[in-house]
C-alpha positions, -999 to 999 in steps of 0.1 A, spaced: -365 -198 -618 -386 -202 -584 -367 -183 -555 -361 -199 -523 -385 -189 -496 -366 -164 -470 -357 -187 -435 -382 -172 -416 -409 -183 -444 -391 -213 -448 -387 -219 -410 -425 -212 -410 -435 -238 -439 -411 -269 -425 -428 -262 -386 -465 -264 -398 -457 -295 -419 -428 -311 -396 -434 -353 -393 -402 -359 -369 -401 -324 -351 -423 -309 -328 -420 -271 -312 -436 -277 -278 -454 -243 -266 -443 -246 -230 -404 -244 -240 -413 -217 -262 -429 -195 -229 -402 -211 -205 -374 -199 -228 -391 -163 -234 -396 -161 -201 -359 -167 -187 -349 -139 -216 -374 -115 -198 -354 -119 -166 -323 -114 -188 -336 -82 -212 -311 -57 -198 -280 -79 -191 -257 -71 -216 -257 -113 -224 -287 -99 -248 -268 -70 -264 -248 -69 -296 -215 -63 -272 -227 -97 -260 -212 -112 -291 -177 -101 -284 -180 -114 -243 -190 -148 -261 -162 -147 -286 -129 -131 -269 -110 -144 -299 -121 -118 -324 -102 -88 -329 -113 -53 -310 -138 -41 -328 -120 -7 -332 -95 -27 -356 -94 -22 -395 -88 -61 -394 -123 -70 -375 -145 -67 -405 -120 -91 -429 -117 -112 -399 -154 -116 -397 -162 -124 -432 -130 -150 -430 -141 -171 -402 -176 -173 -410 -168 -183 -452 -149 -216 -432 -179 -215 -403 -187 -250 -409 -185 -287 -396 -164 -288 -368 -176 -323 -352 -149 -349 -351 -161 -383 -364 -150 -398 -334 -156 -375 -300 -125 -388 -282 -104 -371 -305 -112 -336 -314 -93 -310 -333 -79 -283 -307 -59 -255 -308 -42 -238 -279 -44 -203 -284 -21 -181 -254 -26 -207 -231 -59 -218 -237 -74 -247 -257 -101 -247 -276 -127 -273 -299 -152 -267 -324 -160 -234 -339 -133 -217 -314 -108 -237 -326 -113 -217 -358 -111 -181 -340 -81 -191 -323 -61 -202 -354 -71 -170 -376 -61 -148 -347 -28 -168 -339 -23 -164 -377 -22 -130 -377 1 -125 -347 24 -147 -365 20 -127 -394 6 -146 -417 -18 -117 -437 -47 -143 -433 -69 -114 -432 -62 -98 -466 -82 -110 -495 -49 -103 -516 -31 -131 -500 -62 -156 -486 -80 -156 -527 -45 -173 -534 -33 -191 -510 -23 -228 -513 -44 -254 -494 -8 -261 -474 -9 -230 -466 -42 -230 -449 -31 -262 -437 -5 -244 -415 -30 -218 -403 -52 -241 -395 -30 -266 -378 -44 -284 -348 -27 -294 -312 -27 -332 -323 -33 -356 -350 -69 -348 -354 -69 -321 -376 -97 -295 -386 -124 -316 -408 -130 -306 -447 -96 -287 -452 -101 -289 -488 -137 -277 -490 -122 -252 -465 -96 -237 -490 -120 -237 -518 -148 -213 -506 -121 -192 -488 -101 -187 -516 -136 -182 -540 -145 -156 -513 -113 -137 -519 -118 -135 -553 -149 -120 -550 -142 -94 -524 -111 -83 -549 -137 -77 -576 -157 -56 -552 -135 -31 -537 -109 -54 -515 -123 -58 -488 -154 -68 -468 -164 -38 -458 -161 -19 -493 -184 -51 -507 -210 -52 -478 -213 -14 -487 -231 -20 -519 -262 -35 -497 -262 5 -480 -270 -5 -445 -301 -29 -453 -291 -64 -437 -320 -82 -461 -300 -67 -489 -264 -78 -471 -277 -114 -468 -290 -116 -502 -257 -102 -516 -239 -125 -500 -259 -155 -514 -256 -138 -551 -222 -130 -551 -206 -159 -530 -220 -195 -541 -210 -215 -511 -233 -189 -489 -263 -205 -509 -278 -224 -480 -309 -239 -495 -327 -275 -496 -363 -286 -515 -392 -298 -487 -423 -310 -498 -417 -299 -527 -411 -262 -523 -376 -248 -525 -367 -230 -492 -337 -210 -480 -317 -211 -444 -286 -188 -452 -273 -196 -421 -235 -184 -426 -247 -156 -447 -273 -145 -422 -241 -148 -394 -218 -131 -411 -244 -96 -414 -249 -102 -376 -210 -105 -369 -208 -77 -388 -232 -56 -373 -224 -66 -338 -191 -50 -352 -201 -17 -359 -229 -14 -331 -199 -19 -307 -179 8 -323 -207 30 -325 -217 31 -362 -241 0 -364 -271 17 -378 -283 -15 -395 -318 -16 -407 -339 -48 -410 -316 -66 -385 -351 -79 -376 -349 -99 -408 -327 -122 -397 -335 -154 -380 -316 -175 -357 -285 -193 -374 -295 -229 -381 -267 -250 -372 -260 -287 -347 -254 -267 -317 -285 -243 -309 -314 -274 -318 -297 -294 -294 -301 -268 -267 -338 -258 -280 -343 -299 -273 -325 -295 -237 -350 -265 -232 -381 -283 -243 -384 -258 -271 -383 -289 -295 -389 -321 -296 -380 -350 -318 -396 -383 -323 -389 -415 -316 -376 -427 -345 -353 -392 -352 -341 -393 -318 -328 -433 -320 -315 -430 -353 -295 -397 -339 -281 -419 -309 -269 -444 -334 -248 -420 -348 -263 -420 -383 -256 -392 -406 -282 -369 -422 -269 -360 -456 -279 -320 -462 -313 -316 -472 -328 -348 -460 -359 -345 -448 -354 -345 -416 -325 -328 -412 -345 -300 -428 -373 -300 -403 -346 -300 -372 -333 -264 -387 -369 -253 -401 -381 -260 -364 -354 -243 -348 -354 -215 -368 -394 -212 -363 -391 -213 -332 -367 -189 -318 -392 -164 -340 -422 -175 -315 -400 -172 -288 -391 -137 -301 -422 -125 -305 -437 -135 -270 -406 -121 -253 -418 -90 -274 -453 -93 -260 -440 -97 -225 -422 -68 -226 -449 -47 -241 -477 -53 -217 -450 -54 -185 -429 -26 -190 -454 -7 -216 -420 -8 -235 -409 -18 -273 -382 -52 -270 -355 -49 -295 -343 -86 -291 -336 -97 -324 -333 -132 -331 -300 -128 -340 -292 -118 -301 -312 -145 -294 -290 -168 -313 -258 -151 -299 -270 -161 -261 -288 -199 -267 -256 -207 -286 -224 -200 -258 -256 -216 -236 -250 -244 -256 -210 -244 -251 -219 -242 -213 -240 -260 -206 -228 -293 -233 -220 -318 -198 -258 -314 -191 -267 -320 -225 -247 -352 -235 -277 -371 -235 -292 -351 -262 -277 -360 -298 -268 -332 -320 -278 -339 -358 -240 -350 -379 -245 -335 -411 -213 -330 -431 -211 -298 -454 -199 -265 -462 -234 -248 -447 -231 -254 -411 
């Protein structure tokens, strides 16, 4: 059987045949250029990733790991289908939508007591169950419960085969994130992240590839996050970050992309050109990467160690921020288990 093509091959293949998505060079130096003037704020750091999410545990915690791996298994589709009523969840007195809706339930599980982060109790739990852990402020509740319960409870199983944990699974990989991600996507099925375009078969991994950064943003900010090949990884292809790439002038859409996104109409996973907004987006945080790199280099005579997944950690709170100034930019409604 043909294997996928990695996401920063597939990213690569969708850019240089894209019809409905254009990276636009200028965005690309504009955005590299305002991560120059950023390089040694911690907002490009791995400790960055816990400013941006306060709802985690501290990293020092045996719980941060399970945590991790339990958020980002139910990291997907958080868009209401109508924006005036969102899910939220009010979480020691503040409220949150979207993916931090998420955080804030798992961690107001576990102060409640509910063992949410141990695989003994989340492989089995009932879809009520989840239903109570996941409950929301209002009558809106959190999209695709059911889809939710099934890969959380499918990822449970598998880390009890494997040790019991996240950590004592992840461990088989050594401390190669290629091998963590591709783990991930052999062990787990609802981490397989990948679509057919032009008739190749390409991968995006974006929950697996997220789940290795979590993690590693983990252990670097406890001191033991000597992870090799972090460079493998690409930005997380999601709704949020293309949006912002759009709002930067990274990307741009067509006509026709951008009208039928206004008009609300849904792009089922791995239509075409839902395919080219992630292959795009992911291509292009990888040129931005690399001319950040070269600026660097020939300024400071220095080697940059911006990953794209740091990238991806700052463009997408930017996004959160920044969402008033950016209302006039669609994001793409796709509805599934991948993003």
């Amino acid at each position: 059987m043909e294997k996928p093509l990695l996401p920063r091959e597939s990213g690569q293949f969708v850019a240089e045949r894209s019809r409905d998505v254009l990276i636009r060079d200028t965005g690309v130096q504009k955005v590299a250029e305002m991560l120059y003037n950023l390089r040694r704020s911690d907002a490009l750091t791995a400790s960055g990733w816990k400013v941006a999410n306060p709802l985690a545990p501290a990293s020092t915690s045996d719980q941060a790991s399970n945590w991790v791996f339990v958020v980002n298994t139910m990291n997907f589709s958080f868009w209401p289908d109508n924006e005036a009523q969102q899910c939220k969840v009010t979480y020691k007195g503040t409220t949150y939508t979207g993916y931090m809706t998420l955080c804030a339930a798992i961690t107001r599980a576990m102060e409640e007591g509910v063992p949410i982060t141990d695989p003994k109790y989340f492989s089995q739990m009932s879809v009520e169950e989840l239903g109570k852990v996941l409950r929301s402020d209002n009558e809106t509740a959190m999209p695709m419960l059911q889809e939710r319960h099934q890969v959380l409870t499918e990822g449970g199983r598998v880390l009890l085969e494997h040790g019991g944990s996240f950590r004592s699974f992840i461990s088989q990989a050594g401390n190669d994130a290629q091998k963590m991600v591709e783990l991930i996507v052999e062990k787990i099925p609802s981490y397989r992240d990948e679509a057919t375009y032009e008739g190749k078969k390409i991968s995006f991994n974006k929950r697996a590839q997220i789940l290795v950064a979590d993690f590693w943003a983990v252990m670097e900010t406890r001191g033991e996050g000597y992870i090799i090949n972090m460079d493998c990884l690409t930005m997380f292809a999601d709704y949020r970050v293309p949006q912002a790439l759009v709002y930067l002038g990274v990307l741009q859409y067509s006509d026709a992309l951008m009208e039928a996104l206004k008009n609300g109409e849904l792009l089922p996973s791995g239509d075409r050109r839902e395919v080219e907004i992630r292959g795009c987006s992911i291509w292009s945080v990888e040129l931005i990467k690399e001319r950040l790199h070269k600026m660097v280099q020939e300024t400071d005579g220095n080697v940059c160690n911006i990953n794209s997944a740091i990238i991806d950690f700052y463009l997408w709170p930017f996004a959160k921020q920044h969402h008033k100034e950016m209302t006039h930019i669609p994001i793409h409604h796709t509805r599934c288990i991948y993003y």
